[in-house]
DRENLO-96154 format. One record per residue (C-alpha): residue in one letter; x, y, z. Coordinates in pm, whole numbers, plus 50000, padded with zeros to 5 digits. Layout:
AXYZ
...
END
This chain:
X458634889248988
X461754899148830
X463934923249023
X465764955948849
X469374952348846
X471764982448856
X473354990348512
X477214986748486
X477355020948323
X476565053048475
X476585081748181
X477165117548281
X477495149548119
X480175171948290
X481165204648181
X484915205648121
X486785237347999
X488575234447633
X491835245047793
X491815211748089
X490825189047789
X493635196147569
X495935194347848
X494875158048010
X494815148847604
X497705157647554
X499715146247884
X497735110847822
X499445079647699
X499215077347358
X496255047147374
X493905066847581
X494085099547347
X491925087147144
X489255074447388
X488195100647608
X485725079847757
X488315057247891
X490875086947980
X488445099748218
X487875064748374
X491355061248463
X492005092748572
X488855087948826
X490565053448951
X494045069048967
X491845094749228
X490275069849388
X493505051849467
X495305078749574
X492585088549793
X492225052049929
X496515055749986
X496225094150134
X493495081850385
X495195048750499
X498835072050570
X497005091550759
X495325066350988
X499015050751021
X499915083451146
X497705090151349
X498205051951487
X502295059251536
X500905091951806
X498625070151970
X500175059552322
X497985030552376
X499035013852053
X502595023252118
X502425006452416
X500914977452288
X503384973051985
X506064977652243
X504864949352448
X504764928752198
X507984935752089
X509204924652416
X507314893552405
X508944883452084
X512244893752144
X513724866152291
X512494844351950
X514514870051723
X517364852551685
X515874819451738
X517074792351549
X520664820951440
X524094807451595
X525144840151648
X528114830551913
X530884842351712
X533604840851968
X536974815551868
X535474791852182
X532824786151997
X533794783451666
X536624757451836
X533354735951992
X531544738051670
X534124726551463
X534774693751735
X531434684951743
X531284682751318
X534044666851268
END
């Protein structure tokens, strides 16, 4: 039994004004003036993506007021802050620079 697969294209019949089609026509890059079909389909995944962007700030903001991740992210900033200069010489004092330069020579 074969089973019905979902077609790739979805066609729709929207009801624009004159005035909004002129406008997006004429604000369009120049290769997508003359396919209005394919201006519409980018200006639905520019939407999209902004919409996808707007919704993930807002669940980082609302993650920056929440105390219980703040407090996490805090202790875990104390557990790695003894590795954050790990592996940095970052004794800059002339007694060590002096012991440095001994021990390469």
């Amino acid at each position: 039994m074969k089973t019905k697969t979902s077609p790739k294209t979805i066609r729709r019949s929207v009801a624009l004004s004159r005035h909004l089609v002129e406008e997006v026509s004429a604000l369009a890059p120049q290769d997508l003036r003359q396919n209005f079909n394919r201006l519409v389909t980018v200006a639905l995944q520019e939407f999209a993506a902004r919409q996808r962007a707007q919704t993930f700030e807002e669940a980082m903001a609302r993650m920056a007021t929440d105390p219980a991740i703040r407090a996490e992210c805090a202790a875990i900033g104390r557990d790695f802050a003894i590795a954050e200069a790990d592996g940095l010489n970052l004794d800059f004092s002339p007694q060590r620079s002096q012991r440095t330069q001994s021990h390469t020579e």
